[in-house]
SERO-4910 file (N, C-alpha, C, O; in steps of 0.05 Angstrom, whole numbers):
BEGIN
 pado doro    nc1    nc2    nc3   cac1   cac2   cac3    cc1    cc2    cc3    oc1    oc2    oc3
  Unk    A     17    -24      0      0      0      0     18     25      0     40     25     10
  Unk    A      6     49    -13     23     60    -17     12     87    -23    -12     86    -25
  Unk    A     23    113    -26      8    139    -37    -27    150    -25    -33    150     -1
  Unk    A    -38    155    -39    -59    165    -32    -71    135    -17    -80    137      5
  Unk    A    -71    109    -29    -88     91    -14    -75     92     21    -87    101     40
  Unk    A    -54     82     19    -46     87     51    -47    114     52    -29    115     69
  Unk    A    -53    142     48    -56    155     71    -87    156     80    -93    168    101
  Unk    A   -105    144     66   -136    136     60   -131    119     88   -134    130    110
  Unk    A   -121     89     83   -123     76    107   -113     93    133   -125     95    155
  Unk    A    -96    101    129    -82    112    162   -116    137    171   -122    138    195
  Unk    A   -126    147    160   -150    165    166   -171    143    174   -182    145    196
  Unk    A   -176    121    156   -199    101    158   -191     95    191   -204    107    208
  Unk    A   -173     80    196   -157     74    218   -178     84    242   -197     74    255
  Unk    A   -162    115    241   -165    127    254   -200    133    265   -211    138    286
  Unk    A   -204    130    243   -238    142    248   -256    115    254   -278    115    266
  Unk    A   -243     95    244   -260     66    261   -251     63    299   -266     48    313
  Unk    A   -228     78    311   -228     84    329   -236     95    336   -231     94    360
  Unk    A   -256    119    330   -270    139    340   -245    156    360   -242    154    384
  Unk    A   -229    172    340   -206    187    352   -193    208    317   -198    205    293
  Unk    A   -178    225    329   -167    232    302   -140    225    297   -124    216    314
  Unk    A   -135    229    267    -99    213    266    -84    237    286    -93    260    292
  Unk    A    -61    226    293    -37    243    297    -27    247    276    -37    233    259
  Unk    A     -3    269    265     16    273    245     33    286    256     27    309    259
  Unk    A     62    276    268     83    295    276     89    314    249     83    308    226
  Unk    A     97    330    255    128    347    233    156    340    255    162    346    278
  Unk    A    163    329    241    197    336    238    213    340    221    212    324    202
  Unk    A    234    363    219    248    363    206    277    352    202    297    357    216
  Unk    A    275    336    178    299    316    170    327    337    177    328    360    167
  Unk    A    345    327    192    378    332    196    377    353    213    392    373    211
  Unk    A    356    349    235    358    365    264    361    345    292    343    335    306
  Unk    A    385    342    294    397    354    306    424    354    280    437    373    273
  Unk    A    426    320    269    444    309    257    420    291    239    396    286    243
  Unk    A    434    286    222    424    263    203    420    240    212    398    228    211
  Unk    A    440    231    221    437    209    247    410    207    260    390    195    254
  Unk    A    418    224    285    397    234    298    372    231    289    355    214    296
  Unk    A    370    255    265    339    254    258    317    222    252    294    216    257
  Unk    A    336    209    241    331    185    234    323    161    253    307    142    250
  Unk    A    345    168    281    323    154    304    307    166    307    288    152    311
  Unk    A    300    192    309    280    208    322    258    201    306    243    189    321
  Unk    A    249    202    285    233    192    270    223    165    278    201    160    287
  Unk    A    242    149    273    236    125    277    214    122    306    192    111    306
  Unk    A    232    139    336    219    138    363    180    144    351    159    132    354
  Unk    A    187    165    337    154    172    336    143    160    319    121    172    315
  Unk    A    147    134    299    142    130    289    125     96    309    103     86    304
  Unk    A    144     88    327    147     69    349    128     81    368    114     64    380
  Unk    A    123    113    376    108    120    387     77    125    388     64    130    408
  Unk    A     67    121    360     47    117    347     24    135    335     -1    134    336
  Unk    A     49    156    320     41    174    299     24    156    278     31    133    273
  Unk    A      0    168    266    -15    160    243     -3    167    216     -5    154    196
  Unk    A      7    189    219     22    192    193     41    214    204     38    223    227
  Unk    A     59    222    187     86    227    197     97    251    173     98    248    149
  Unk    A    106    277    188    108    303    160    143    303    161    157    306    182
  Unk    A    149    300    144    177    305    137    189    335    127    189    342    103
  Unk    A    195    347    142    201    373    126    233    368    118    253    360    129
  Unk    A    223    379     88    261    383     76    266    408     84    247    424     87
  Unk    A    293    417     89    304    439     97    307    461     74    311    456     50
  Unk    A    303    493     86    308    502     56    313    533     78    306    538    101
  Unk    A    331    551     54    338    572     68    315    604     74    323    625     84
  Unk    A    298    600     67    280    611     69    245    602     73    228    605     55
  Unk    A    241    594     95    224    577    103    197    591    112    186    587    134
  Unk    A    184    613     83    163    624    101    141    627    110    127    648    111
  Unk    A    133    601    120    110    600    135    116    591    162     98    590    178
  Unk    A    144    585    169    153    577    187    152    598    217    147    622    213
  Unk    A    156    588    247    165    611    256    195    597    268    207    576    262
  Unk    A    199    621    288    230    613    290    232    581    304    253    572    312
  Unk    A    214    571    304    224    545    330    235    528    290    259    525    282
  Unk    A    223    524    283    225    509    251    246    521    239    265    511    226
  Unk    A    240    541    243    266    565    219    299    547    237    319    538    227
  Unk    A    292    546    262    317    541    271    332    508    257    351    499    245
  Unk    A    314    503    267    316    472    258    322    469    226    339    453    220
  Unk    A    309    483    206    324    475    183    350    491    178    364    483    159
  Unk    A    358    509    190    387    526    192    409    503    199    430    496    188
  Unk    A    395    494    224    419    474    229    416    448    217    435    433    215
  Unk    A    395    441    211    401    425    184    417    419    166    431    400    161
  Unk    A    408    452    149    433    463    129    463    460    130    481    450    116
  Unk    A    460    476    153    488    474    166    500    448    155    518    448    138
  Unk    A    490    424    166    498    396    176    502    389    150    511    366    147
  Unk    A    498    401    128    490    389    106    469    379     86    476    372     63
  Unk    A    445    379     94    424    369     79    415    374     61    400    393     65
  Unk    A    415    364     34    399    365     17    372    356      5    357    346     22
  Unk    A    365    356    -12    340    341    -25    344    325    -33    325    309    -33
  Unk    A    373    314    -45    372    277    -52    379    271    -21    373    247    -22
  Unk    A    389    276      8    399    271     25    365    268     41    362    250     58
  Unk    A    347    281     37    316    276     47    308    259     39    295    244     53
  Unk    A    316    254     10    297    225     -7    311    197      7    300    178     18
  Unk    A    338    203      1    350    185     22    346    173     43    344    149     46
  Unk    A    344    195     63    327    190     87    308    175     88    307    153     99
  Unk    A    285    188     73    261    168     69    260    144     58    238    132     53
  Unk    A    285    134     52    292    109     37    295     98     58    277     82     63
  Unk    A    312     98     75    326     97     97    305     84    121    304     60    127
  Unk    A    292    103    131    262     91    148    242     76    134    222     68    146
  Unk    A    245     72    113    232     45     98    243     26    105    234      9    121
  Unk    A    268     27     92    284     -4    101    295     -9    133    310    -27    140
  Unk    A    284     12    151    276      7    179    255     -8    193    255    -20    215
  Unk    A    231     -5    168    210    -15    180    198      9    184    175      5    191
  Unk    A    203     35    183    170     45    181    151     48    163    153     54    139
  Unk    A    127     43    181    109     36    148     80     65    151     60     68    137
  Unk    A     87     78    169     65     98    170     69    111    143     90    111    129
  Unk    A     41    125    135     44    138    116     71    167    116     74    181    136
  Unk    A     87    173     92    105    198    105     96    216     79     90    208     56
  Unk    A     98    242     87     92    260     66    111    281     73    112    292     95
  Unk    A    126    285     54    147    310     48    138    338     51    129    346     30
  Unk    A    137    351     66    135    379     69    165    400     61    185    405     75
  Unk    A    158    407     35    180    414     30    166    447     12    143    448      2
  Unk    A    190    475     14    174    488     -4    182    487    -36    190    465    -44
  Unk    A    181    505    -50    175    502    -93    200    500    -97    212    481   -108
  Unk    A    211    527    -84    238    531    -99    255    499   -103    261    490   -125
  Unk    A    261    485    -79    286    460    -87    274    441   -108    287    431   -127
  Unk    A    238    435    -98    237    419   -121    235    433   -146    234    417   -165
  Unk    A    234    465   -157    240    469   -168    262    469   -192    258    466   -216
  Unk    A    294    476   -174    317    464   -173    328    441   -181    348    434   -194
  Unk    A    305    425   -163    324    388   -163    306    384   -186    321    370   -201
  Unk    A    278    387   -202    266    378   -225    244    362   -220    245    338   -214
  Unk    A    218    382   -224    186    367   -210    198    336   -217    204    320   -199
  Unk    A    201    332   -241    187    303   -246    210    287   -234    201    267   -222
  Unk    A    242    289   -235    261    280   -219    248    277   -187    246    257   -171
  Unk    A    241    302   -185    236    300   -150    208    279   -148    209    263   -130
  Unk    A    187    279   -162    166    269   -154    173    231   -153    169    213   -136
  Unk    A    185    231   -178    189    200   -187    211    187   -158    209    166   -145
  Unk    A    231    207   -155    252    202   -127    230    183   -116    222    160   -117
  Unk    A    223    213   -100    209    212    -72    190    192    -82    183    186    -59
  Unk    A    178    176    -95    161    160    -93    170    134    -82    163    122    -62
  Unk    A    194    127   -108    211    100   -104    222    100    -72    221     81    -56
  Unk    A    235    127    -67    241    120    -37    217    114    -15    224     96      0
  Unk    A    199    122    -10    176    112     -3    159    130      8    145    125     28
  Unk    A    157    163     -7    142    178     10    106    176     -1    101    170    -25
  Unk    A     92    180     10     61    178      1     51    205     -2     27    204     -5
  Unk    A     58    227     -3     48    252    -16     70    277    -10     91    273      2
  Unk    A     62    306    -19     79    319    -12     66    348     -5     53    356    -24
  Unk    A     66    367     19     56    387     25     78    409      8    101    411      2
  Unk    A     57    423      6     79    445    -14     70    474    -10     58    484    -29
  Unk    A     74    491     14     59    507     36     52    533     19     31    545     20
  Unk    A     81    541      0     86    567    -14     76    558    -44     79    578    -59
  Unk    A     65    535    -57     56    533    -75     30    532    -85     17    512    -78
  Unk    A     15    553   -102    -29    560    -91    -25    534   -126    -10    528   -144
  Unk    A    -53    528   -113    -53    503   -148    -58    525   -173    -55    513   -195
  Unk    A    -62    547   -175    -60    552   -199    -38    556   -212    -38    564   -236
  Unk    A    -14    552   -198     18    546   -207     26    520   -211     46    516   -225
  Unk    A      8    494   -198     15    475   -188     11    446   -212     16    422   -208
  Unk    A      2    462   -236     -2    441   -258     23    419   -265     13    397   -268
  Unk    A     47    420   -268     62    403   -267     67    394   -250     69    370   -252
  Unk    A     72    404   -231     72    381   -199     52    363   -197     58    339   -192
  Unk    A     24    373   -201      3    351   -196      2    333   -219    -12    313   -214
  Unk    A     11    334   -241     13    315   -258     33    296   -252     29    272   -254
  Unk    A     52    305   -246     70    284   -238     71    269   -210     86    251   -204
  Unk    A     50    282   -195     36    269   -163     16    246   -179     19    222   -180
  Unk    A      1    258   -188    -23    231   -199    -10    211   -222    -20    189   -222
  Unk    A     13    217   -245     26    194   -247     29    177   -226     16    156   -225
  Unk    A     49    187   -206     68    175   -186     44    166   -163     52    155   -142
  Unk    A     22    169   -166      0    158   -142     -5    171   -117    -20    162   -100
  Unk    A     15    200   -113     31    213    -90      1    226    -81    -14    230   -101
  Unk    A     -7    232    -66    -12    256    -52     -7    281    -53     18    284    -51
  Unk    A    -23    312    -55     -9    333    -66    -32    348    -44    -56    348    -48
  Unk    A    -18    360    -22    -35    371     -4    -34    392    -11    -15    398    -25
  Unk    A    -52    410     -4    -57    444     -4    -64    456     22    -82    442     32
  Unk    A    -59    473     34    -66    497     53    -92    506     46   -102    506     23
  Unk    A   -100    511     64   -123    535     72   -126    553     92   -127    541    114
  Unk    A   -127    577     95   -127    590    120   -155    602    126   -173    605    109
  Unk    A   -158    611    157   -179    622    162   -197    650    139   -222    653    135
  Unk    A   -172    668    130   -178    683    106   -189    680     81   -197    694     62
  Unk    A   -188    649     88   -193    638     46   -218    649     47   -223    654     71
  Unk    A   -240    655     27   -259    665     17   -274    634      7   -264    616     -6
  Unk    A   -296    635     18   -314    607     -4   -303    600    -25   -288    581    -25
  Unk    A   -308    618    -52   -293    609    -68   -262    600    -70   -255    587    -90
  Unk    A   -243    605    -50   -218    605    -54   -226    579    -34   -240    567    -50
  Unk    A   -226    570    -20   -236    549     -4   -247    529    -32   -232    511    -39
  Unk    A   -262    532    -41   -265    512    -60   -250    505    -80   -249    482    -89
  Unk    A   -236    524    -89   -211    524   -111   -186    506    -99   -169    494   -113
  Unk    A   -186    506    -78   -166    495    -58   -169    465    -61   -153    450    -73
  Unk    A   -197    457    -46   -206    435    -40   -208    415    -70   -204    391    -68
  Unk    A   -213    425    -89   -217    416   -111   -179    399   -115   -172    376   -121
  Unk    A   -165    421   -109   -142    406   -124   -123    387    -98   -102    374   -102
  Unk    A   -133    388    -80   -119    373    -56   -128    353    -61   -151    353    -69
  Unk    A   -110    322    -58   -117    297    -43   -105    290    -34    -81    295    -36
  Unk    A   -114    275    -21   -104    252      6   -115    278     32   -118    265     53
  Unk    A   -118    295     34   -130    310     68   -121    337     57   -101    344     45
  Unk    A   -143    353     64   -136    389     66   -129    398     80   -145    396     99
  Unk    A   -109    413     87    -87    414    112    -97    443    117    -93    460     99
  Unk    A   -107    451    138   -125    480    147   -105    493    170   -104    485    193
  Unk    A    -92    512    160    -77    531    172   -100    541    202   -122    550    197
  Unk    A    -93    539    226   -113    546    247   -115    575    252   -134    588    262
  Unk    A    -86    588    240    -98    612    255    -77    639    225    -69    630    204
  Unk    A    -76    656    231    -63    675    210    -38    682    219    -36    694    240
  Unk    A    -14    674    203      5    664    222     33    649    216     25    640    195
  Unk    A     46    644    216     66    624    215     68    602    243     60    607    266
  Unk    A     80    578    235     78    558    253     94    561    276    112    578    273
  Unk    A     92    551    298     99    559    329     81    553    354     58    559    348
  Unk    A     84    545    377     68    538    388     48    560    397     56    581    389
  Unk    A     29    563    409      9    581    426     -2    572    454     -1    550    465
  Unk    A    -15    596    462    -19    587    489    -54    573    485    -66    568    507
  Unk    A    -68    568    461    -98    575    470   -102    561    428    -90    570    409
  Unk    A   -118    543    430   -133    544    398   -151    558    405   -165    562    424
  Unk    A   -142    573    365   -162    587    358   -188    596    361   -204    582    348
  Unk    A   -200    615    374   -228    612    372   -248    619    346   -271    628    347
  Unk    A   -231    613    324   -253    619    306   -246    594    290   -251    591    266
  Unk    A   -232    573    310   -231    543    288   -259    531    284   -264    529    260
  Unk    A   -280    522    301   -301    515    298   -311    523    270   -315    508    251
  Unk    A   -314    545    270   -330    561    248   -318    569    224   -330    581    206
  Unk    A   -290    561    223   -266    558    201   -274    524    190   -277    517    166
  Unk    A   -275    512    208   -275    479    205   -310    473    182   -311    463    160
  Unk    A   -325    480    194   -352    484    188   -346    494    161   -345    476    145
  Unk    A   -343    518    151   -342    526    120   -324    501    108   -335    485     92
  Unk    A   -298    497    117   -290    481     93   -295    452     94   -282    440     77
  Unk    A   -313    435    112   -331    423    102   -354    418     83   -363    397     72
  Unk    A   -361    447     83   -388    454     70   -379    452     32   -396    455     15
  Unk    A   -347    445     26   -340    453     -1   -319    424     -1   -304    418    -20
  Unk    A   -321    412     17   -306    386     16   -317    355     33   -329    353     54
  Unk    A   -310    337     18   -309    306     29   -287    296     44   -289    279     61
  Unk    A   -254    315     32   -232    302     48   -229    306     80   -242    322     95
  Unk    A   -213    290     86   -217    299    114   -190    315    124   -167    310    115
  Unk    A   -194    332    141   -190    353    137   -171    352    167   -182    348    189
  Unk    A   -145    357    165   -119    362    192   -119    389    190   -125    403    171
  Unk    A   -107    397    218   -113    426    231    -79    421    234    -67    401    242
  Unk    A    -72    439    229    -37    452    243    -35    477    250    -52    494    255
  Unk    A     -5    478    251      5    510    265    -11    518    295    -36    522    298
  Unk    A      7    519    311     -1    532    337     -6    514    359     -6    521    383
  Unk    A    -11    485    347    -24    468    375      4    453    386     22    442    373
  Unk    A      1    456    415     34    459    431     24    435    452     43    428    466
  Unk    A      7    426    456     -9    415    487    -26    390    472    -37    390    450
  Unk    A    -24    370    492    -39    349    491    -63    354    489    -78    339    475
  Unk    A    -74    378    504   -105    387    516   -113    403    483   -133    399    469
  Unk    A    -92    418    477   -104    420    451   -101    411    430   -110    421    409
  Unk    A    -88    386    432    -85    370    400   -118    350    404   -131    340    385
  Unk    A   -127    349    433   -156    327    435   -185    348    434   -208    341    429
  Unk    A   -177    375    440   -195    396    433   -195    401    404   -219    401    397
  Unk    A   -184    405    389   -181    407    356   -185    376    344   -194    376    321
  Unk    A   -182    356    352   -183    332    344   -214    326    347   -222    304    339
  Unk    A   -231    341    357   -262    350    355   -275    347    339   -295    333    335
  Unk    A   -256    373    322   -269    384    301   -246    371    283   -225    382    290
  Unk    A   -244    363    275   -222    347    245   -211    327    251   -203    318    273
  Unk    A   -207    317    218   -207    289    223   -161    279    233   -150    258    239
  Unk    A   -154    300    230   -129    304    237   -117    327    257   -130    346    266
  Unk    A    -80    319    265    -82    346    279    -49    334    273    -38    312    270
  Unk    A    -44    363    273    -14    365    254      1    384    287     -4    406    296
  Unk    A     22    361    298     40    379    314     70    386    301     82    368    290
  Unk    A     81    409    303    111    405    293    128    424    310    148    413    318
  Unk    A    125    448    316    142    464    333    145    455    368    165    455    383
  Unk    A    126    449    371    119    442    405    141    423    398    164    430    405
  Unk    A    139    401    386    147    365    384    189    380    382    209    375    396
  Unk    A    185    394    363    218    405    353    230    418    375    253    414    380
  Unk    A    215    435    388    228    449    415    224    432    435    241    443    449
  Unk    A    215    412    451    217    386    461    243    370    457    254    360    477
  Unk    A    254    368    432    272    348    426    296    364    431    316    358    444
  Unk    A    291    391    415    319    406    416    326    417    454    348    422    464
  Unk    A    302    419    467    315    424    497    321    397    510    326    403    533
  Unk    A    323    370    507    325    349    519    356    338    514    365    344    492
  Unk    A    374    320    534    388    309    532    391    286    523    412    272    522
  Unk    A    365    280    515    364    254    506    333    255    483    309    248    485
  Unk    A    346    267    464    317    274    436    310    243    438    294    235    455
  Unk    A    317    234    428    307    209    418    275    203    438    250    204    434
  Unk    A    292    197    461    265    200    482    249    217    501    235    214    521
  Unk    A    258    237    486    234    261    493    210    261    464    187    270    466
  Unk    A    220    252    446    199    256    426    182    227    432    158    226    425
  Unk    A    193    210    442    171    187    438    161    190    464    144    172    463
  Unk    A    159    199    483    155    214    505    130    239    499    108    240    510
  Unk    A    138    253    482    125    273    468     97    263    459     76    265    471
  Unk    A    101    250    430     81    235    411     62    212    430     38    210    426
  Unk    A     74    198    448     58    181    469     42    199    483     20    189    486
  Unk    A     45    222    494     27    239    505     11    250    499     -9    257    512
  Unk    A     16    255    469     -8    264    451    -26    247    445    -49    253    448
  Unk    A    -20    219    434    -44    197    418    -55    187    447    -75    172    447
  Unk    A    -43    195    473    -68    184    489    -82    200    500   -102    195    514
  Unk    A    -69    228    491    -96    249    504   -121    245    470   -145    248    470
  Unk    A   -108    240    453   -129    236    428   -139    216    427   -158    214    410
  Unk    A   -134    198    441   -148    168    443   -162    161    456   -169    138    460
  Unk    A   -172    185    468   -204    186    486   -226    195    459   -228    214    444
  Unk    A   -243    167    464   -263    177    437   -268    205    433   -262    223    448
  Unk    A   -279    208    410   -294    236    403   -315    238    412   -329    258    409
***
């Protein structure tokens, strides 16, 4: 299983539990390459539903500083985009089998070559790819070479989108519509949104997929309060500043991700 069908199952999964998926973010070659690769693995052992891979890139802007940091020192360390695909080759032939989706922005796969990059990342084993700075009316050759390759091609939405831009959106996403919670770049907060309810509500009203909430949720209490309302919940800065203050990442993140799927694993 593979692409859009496994990330189908990992949602089915989830929703015959009466709970929503988890999805860490981490970003590949934080602390070390090494590193990142158990760390993954821990949350993958920890029992993430699906799993966001961010490639590193020098201008990261939807990011806030907890992320921005993390792909700097990435960079630093070395990482590239065949060194990501790698990676994800890498936790295959580990044994992880959660669905993984590349969060990466235009420019590298620009650079490294849509259809190079899409065909990579497939063979190594990723199941779709978030592409944060890319709107689909740019996105015509990428998604052709996602629906060759069977991949997943997520899109954003924010509380700002307009109905129609909300539907324009929804139309070209599959595998889950990934709904920005608040106006913003990613980072933890003290409080979800109070205008998610009523954000969640419209872009149902223009969609069937099921629909993960990110940016801002830092707390167990609010990954099972947003896990309410959608059928996902996307953590990545909380999980990254966790690992990066600990002496021991590896098990602060499975530490981390265990704390979350059992505050989410109280039915809905």
């Amino acid at each position: 299983m593979k692409g859009l069908e496994h990330i189908s199952s990992a949602f089915d999964v989830a929703r015959r539990e009466g709970r929503p998926a988890l999805m860490p973010y981490y970003t590949l070659g934080f602390p070390t390459q090494g590193a990142s690769i158990q760390i993954v693995s821990a949350i993958a052992r920890a029992g993430a539903d699906l799993i966001e891979l961010g490639v590193p890139f020098s201008d990261p802007l939807a990011d806030g500083p907890t992320i921005q940091h993390s792909t700097q020192v990435a960079l630093e360390g070395g990482m590239s985009v065949s060194r990501c695909l790698a990676m994800v080759a890498q936790l295959r032939l580990n044994g992880i089998s959660q669905p993984l989706l590349l969060m990466g922005y235009y420019n590298p796969i620009l650079s490294y070559g849509i259809g190079r990059f899409v065909t990579e990342a497939a063979q190594a084993g990723a199941d779709g790819l978030i592409v944060p700075d890319l709107p689909p009316e740019e996105a015509g050759d990428l998604e052709k070479h996602c629906r060759a390759s069977q991949l997943a091609l997520v899109f954003l939405v924010a509380p700002t989108s307009t109905p129609e831009r909300l539907a324009l959106v929804a139309a070209h996403s599959t595998g889950f519509l990934y709904l920005v919670s608040l106006t913003g770049v990613t980072g933890a907060r003290d409080q979800v949104s109070s205008g998610l309810e009523e954000f969640t509500a419209r872009v149902r009203r223009v969609t069937s997929l099921p629909l993960a909430v990110g940016f801002g949720i830092s707390t167990p209490g609010q990954a099972s309060q947003v896990g309410r309302l959608a059928e996902g919940v996307i953590v990545g800065s909380a999980l990254i500043r966790a690992v990066g203050e600990s002496r021991e990442p590896v098990e602060a993140a499975k530490a981390f991700v265990e704390g979350f799927k059992e505050a989410m694993s109280v039915p809905c």
